[in-house]
NUNU-761878 format. One record per residue (C-alpha): x, y, z; residue in one letter. Coordinates in Angstrom, 1 decimal, always signed. Layout:
BEGIN
> X_Y_Z_A
...
// end
This chain:
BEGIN
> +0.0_+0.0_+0.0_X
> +2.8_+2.2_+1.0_X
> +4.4_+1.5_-2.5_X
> +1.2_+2.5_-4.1_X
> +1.3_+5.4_-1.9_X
> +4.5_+6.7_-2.7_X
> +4.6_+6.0_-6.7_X
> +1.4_+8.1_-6.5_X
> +3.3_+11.3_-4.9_X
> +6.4_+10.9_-7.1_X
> +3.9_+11.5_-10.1_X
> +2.5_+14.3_-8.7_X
> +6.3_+15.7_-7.7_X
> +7.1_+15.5_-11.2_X
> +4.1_+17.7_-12.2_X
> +5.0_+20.4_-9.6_X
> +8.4_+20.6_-11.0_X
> +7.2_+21.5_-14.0_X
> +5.5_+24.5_-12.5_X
> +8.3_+25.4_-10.7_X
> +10.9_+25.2_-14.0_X
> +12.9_+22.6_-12.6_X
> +12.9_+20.8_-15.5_X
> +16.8_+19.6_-15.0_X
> +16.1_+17.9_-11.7_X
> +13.2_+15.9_-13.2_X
> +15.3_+12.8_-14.6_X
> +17.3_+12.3_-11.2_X
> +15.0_+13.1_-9.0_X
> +12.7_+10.3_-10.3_X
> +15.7_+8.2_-10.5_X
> +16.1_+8.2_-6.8_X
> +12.5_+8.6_-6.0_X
> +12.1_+4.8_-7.9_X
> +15.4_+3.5_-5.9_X
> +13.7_+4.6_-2.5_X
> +10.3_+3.0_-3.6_X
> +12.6_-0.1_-4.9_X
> +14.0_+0.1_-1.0_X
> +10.5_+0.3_+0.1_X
> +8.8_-2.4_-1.6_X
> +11.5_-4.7_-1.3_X
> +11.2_-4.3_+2.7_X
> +7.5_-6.0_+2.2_X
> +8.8_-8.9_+1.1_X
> +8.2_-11.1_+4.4_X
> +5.6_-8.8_+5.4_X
> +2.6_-10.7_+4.1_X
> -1.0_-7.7_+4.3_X
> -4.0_-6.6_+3.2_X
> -5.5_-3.1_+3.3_X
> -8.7_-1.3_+3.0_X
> -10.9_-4.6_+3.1_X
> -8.8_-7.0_+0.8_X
> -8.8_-4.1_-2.0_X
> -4.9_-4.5_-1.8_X
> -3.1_-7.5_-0.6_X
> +0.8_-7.7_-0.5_X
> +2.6_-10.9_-0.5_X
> +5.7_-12.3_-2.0_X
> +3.9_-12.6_-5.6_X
> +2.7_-8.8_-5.6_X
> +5.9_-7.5_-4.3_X
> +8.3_-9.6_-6.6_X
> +6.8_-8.7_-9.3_X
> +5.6_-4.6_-8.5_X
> +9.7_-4.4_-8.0_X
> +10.3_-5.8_-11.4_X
> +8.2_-3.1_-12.7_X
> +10.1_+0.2_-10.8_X
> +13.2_-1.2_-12.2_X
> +11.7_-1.7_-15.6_X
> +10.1_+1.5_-15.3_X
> +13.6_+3.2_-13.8_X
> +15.5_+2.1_-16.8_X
> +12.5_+3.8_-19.2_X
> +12.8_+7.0_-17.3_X
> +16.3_+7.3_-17.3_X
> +16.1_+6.9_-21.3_X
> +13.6_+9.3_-21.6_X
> +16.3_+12.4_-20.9_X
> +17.6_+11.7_-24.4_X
> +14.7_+10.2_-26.3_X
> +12.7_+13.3_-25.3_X
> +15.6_+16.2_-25.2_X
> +14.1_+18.0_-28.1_X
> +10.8_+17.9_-25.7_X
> +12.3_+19.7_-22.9_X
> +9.0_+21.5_-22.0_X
> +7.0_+18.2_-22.2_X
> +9.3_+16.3_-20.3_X
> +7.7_+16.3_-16.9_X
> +3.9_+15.5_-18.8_X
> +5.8_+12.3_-20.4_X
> +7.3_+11.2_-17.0_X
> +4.5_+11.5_-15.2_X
> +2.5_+10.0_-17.5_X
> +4.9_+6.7_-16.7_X
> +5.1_+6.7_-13.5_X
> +1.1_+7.4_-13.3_X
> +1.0_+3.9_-15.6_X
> +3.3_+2.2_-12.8_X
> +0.8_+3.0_-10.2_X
> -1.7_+1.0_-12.6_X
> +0.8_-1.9_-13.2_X
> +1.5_-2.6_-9.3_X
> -2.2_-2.7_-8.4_X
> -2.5_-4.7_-11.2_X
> -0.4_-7.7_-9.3_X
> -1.7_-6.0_-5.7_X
> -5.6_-6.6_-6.5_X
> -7.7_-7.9_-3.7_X
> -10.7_-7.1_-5.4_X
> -12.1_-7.3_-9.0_X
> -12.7_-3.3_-8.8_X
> -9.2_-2.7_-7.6_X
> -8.2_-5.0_-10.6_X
> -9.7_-3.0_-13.4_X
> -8.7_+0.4_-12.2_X
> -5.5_-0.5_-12.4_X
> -6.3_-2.0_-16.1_X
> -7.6_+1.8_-16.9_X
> -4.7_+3.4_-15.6_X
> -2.4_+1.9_-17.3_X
> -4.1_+1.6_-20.4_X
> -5.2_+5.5_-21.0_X
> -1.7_+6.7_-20.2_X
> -0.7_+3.9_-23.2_X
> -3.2_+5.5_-25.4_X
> -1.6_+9.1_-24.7_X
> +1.9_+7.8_-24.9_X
> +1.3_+6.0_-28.1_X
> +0.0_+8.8_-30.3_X
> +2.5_+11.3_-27.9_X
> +4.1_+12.0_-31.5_X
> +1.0_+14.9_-32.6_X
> +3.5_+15.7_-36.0_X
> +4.0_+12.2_-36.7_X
> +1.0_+10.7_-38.7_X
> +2.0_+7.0_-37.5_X
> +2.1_+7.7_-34.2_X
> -1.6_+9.2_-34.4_X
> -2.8_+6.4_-36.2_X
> -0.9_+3.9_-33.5_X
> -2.6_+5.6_-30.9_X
> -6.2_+5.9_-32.5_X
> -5.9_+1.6_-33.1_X
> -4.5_+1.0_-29.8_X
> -7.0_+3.3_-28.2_X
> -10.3_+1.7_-30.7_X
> -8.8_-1.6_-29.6_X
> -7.3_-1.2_-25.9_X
> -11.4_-0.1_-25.3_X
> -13.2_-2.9_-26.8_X
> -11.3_-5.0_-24.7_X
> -11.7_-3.0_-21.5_X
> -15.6_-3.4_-22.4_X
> -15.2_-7.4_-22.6_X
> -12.9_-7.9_-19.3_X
> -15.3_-5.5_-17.4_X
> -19.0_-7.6_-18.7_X
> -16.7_-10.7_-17.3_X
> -16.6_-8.7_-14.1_X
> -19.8_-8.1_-14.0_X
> -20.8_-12.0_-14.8_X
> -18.9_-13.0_-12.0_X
> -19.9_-10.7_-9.7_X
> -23.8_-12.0_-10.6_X
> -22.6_-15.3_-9.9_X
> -20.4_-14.8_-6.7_X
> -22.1_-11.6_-5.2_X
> -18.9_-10.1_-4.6_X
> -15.8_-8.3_-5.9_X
> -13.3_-9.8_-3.2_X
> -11.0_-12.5_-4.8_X
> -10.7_-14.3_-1.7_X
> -14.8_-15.0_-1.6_X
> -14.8_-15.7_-5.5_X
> -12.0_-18.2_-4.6_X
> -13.6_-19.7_-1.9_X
> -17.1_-20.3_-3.7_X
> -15.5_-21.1_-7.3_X
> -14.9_-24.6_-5.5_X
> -18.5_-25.4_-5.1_X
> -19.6_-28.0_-7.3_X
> -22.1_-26.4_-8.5_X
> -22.0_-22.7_-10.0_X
> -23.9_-20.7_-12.7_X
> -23.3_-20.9_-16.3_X
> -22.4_-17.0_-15.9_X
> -19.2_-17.4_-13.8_X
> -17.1_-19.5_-16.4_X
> -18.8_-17.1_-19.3_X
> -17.3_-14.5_-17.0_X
> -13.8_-15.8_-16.7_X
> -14.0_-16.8_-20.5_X
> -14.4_-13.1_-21.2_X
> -12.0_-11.6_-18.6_X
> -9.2_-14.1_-20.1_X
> -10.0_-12.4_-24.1_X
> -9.5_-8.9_-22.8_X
> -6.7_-9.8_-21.1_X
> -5.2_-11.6_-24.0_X
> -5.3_-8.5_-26.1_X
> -3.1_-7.5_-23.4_X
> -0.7_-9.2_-23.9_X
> -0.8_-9.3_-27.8_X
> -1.6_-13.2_-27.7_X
> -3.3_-14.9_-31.3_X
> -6.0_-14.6_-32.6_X
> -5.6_-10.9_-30.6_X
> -2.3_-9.7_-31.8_X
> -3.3_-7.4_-34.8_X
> -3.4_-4.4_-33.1_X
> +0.9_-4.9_-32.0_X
> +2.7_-4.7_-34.9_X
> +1.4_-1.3_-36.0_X
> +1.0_+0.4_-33.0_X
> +4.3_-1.2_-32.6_X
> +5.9_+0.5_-35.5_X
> +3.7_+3.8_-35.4_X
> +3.9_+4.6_-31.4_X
> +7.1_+6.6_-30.5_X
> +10.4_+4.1_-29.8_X
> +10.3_+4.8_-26.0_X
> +6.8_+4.0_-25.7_X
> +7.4_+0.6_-28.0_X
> +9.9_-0.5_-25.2_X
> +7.5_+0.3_-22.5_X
> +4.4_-1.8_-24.4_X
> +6.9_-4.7_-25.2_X
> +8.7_-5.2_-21.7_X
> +6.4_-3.6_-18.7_X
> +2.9_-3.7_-20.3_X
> +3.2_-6.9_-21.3_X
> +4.3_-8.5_-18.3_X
> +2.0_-6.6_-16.3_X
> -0.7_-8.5_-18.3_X
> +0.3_-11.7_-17.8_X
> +1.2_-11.8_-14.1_X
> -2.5_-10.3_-14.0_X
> -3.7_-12.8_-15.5_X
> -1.6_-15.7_-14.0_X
> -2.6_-14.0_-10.4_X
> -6.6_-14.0_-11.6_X
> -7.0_-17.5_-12.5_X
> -5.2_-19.1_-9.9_X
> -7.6_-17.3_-7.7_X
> -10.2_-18.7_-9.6_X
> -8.8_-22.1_-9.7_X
> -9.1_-21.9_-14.0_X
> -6.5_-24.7_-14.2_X
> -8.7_-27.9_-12.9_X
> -11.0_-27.1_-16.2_X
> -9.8_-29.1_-18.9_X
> -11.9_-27.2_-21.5_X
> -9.7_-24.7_-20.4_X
> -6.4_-26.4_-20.8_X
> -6.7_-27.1_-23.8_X
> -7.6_-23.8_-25.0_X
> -4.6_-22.3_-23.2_X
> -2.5_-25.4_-25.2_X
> -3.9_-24.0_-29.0_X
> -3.5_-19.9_-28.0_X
> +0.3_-20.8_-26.5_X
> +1.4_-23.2_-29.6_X
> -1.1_-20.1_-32.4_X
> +0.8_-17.4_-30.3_X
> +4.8_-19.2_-30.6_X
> +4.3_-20.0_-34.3_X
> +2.4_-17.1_-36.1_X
> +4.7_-14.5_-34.2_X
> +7.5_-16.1_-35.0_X
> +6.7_-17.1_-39.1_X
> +5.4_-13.7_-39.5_X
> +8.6_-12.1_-38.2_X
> +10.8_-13.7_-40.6_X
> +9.3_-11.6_-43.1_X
> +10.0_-8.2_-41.3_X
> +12.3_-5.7_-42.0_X
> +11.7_-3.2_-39.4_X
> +13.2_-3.7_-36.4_X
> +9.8_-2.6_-34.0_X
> +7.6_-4.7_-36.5_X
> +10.0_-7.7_-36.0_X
> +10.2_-7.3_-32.3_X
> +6.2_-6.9_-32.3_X
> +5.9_-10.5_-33.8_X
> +8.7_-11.5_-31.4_X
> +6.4_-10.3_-28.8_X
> +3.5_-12.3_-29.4_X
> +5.8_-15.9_-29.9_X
> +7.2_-14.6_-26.3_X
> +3.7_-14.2_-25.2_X
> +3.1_-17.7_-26.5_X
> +5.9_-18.9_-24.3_X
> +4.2_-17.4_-21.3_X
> +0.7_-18.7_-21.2_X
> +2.8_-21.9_-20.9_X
> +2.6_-21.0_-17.1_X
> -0.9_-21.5_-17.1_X
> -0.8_-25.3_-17.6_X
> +0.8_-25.3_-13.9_X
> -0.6_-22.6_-11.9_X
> +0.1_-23.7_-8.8_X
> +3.7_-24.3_-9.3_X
> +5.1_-22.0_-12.0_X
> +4.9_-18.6_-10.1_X
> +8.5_-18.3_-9.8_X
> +8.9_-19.7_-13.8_X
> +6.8_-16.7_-14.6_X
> +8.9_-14.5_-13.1_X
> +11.7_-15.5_-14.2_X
> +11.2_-16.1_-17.7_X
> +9.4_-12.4_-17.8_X
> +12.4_-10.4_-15.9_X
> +15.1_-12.5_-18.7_X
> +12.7_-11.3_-21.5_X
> +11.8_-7.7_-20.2_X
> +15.6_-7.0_-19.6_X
> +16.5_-8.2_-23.2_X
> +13.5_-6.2_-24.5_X
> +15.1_-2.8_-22.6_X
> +18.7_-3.5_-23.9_X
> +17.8_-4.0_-27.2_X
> +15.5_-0.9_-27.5_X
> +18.5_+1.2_-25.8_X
> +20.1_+0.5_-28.8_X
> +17.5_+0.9_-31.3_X
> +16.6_+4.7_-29.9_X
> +20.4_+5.5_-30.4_X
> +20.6_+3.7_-33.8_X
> +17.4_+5.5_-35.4_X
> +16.9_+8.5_-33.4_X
> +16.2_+11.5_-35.8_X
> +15.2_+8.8_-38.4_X
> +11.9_+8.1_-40.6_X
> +12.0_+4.6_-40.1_X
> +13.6_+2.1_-37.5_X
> +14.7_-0.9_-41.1_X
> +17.4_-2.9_-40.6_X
> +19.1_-1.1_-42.8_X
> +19.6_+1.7_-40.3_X
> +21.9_-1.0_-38.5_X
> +24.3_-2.1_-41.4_X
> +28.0_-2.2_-40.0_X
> +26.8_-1.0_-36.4_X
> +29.6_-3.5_-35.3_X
> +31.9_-1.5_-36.9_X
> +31.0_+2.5_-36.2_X
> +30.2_+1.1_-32.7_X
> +31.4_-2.5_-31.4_X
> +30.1_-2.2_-27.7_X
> +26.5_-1.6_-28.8_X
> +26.0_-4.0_-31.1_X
> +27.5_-6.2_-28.8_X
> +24.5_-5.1_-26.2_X
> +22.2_-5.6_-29.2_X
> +23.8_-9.0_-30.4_X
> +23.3_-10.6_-26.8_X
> +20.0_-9.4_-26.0_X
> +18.2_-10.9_-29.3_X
> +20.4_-14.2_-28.1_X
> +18.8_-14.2_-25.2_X
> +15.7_-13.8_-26.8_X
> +16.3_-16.4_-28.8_X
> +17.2_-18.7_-25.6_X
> +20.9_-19.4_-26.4_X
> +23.4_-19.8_-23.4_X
> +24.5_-18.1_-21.2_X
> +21.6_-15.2_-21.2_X
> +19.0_-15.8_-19.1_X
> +16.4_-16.1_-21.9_X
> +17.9_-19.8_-22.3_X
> +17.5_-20.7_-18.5_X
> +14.2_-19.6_-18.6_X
> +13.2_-21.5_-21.4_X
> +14.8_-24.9_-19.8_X
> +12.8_-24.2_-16.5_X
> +9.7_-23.3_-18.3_X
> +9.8_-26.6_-20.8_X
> +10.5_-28.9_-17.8_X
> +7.9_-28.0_-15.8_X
> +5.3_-28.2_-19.3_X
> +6.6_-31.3_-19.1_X
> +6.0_-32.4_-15.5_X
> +2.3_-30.9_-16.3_X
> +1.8_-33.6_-18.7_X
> +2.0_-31.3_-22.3_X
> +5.1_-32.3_-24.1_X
> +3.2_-31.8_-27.3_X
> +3.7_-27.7_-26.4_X
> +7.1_-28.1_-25.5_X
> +8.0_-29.7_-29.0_X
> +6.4_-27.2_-30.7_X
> +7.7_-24.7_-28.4_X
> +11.6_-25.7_-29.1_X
> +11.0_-25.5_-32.7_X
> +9.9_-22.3_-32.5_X
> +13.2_-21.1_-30.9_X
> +15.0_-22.7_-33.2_X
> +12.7_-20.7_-36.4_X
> +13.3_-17.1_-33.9_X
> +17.1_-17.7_-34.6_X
> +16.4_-16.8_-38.3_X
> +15.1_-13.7_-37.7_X
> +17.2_-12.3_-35.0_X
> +20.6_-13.7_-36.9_X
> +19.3_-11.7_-39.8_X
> +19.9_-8.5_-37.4_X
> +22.6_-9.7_-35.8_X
> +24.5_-10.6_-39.5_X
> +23.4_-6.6_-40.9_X
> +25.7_-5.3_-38.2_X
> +28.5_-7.4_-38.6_X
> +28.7_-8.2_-42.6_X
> +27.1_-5.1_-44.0_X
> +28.9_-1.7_-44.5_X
> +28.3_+1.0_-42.8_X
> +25.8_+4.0_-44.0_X
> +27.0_+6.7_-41.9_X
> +28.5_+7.1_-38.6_X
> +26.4_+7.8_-35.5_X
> +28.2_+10.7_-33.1_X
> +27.7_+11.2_-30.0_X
> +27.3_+8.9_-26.8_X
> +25.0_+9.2_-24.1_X
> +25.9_+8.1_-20.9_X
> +22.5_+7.4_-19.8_X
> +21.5_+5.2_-23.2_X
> +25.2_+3.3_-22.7_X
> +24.1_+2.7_-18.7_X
> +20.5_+1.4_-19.3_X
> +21.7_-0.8_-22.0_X
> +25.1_-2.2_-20.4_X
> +23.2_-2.9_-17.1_X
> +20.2_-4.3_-18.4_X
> +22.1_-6.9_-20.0_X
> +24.9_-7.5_-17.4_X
> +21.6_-8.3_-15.1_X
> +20.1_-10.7_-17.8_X
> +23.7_-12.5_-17.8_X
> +24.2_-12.8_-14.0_X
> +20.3_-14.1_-13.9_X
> +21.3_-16.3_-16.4_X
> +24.9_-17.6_-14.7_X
> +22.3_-17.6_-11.1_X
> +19.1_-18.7_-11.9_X
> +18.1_-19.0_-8.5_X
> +18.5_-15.6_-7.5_X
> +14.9_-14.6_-9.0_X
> +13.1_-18.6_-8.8_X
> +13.7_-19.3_-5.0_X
> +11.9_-15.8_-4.6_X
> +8.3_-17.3_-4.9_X
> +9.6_-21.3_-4.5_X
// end
């Protein structure tokens, strides 16, 4: 609650500054404002509690995951002093905006109560719309933002109906009541229509087949920054929502809904990944990557009870990749049209240590050792296959092996191409987010257990 609290006031800070002209002390003062809250909710960790009847309950699941999201969101803010340096008068508006969507994300995973859980949807999903078409001279970016936002409110529509059907069922908005009474033998046809509808606007979330057409071009169209932020926190947020939902809802012990979970995961791994063969911008490419990676994730599903801690790892691996590898793409294509691979021919030669970042963090998306992306992988197949679906892990390992086409394509235009021109300048804070992002996928990778024994 306290974390809630304070990501609250830092927003708010950052608007004040703005009245005040102290534009310059925006960037570090939110810097240090996340590290404190990073402090804060990290000293939660044993200290299991709910607040304002069950709307918000903290345990090691809510707090694991709300201090993934302050570091993801930490790294975004400290790459918004050169993505938006040209928008020094706008800078405190496009801060605020994300640490306002934070706020959203951590009651996301802090939810006690189905109200609780779709405010926290709405806040993070308006400031999406706003940062998405944040680009008013850029015609792509207005279209991105007038799809997402067409889209991102249909879905809102279905996942609240499914509210309301479960609350007709249950009588209540408190997940531990709709948890208790979803073991009764017998309930109304309205609660599984319910979670049936919750689950599709949730899935558009995350970008998962057959609702992944809105990603790749609100993707492509939607301002860089606010690409990384949809691809590494928005997504996760979405699935450790809805990982969090249905195992209070005990979805797993339906195997109606197994199997639906088993065709989505396996339609999610293999259209991403086929259709991102055929990219050749970067965003566009890293859109379909996002929905095979959102294939790989519903694989949690199949074990709720015992993949908490796969979940999280395999989402901190991915996000951290995902931040990297945009760190390099806002240096690369800043003041550019268009973010094609051919803005990244002979990167390995104007500039070795970034495409070096770039090169490891599409291996680790790819699940290659020693990144993290390949531990999580291995921890996620085995336990598929201790769940009894080694069909999806098959079709799950080939689809790694098809992502290596796509990202070697990348990986070979900045090492066997020439050059266009020569990028000048380098920011400290790009080189920081990028070289720590992926130093912290490698040591998760090297010590696996660092992030797994925290919900074990």
């Amino acid at each position: 609650m306290t974390t809630l609290i304070a990501i609250i006031g830092l927003g708010v800070l950052c608007l004040i500054f703005e009245i005040f002209d102290f534009r310059k002390a925006i960037i570090p003062i939110t810097i240090i404002g996340l590290l404190a809250i990073l402090g804060l909710t990290v000293s939660e960790f044993n200290s299991p509690a709910s607040y304002y009847n069950n709307m918000l309950i903290v345990n090691r699941f809510s707090v694991s995951f709300s201090s993934l999201f302050i570091v993801l969101t930490l790294f975004l803010v400290a790459l918004s002093h050169n993505f938006y340096e040209n928008h020094q008068s706008k800078l405190s508006d496009y801060v605020a905006i994300k640490i306002f969507l934070l706020s959203g994300a951590v009651a996301m995973v802090t939810f006690g109560n189905l109200a609780m859980f779709f405010l926290g949807i709405e806040v993070l999903s308006i400031s999406l719309y706003v940062l998405a078409a944040s680009s008013r001279m850029n015609i792509k970016s207005n279209e991105a933002g007038m799809k997402y936002f067409l889209m991102g409110s249909f879905a809102s529509g279905i996942i609240l109906f499914g509210i309301c059907l479960i609350y007709g069922a249950m009588g209540s908005f408190d997940i531990v009541e709709i948890s208790e009474m979803s073991q009764s033998a017998e309930l109304p046809i309205w609660f599984p229509i319910g979670i049936v509808l919750v689950t599709i606007g949730m899935l558009f979330k995350i970008a998962a087949v057959p609702f992944h057409f809105w990603a790749p071009d609100v993707y492509e169209g939607s301002p860089t920054l606010t690409t990384a932020l949809m691809s590494t926190l928005a997504k996760v947020v979405a699935i450790a929502t809805l990982y969090k939902l249905l195992t209070a809802l005990h979805a797993d012990v339906n195997y109606s809904f197994q199997i639906v979970v088993v065709v989505i995961s396996i339609a999610s791994m293999t259209v991403g990944n086929i259709m991102a063969l055929r990219q050749t911008n970067v965003k566009r490419m890293l859109a379909f990557s996002g929905i095979s990676h959102a294939g790989f994730m519903l694989m949690t599903l199949l074990s709720l009870s015992t993949s908490a801690g796969s979940l999280l790892y395999y989402t901190t691996a991915y996000s951290l990749a995902g931040i990297a590898a945009f760190s390099v793409i806002i240096y690369v294509c800043k003041n550019r049209d268009n973010e094609d691979i051919v803005n990244f021919h002979g990167l390995g030669k104007t500039n070795p240590l970034l495409a070096a970042i770039l090169t490891a963090s599409l291996l680790s998306m790819a699940g290659i050792p020693i990144f993290a992306g390949f531990f999580a992988k291995l921890v996620l197949f085995s336990q598929t296959i201790q769940a009894g679906y080694l069909v999806v892990v098959i079709f799950a390992v080939i689809n790694s092996i098809i992502s290596v086409g796509y990202y070697f394509k990348l990986i070979l235009a900045m090492y066997t191409k020439e050059p266009n021109e020569e990028r000048k300048g380098k920011p400290f804070l790009i080189y920081a987010v990028a070289l720590i992002a992926i130093v912290l996928n490698i040591v998760l990778g090297m010590f696996p257990s660092l992030v797994l024994d925290l919900l074990a």
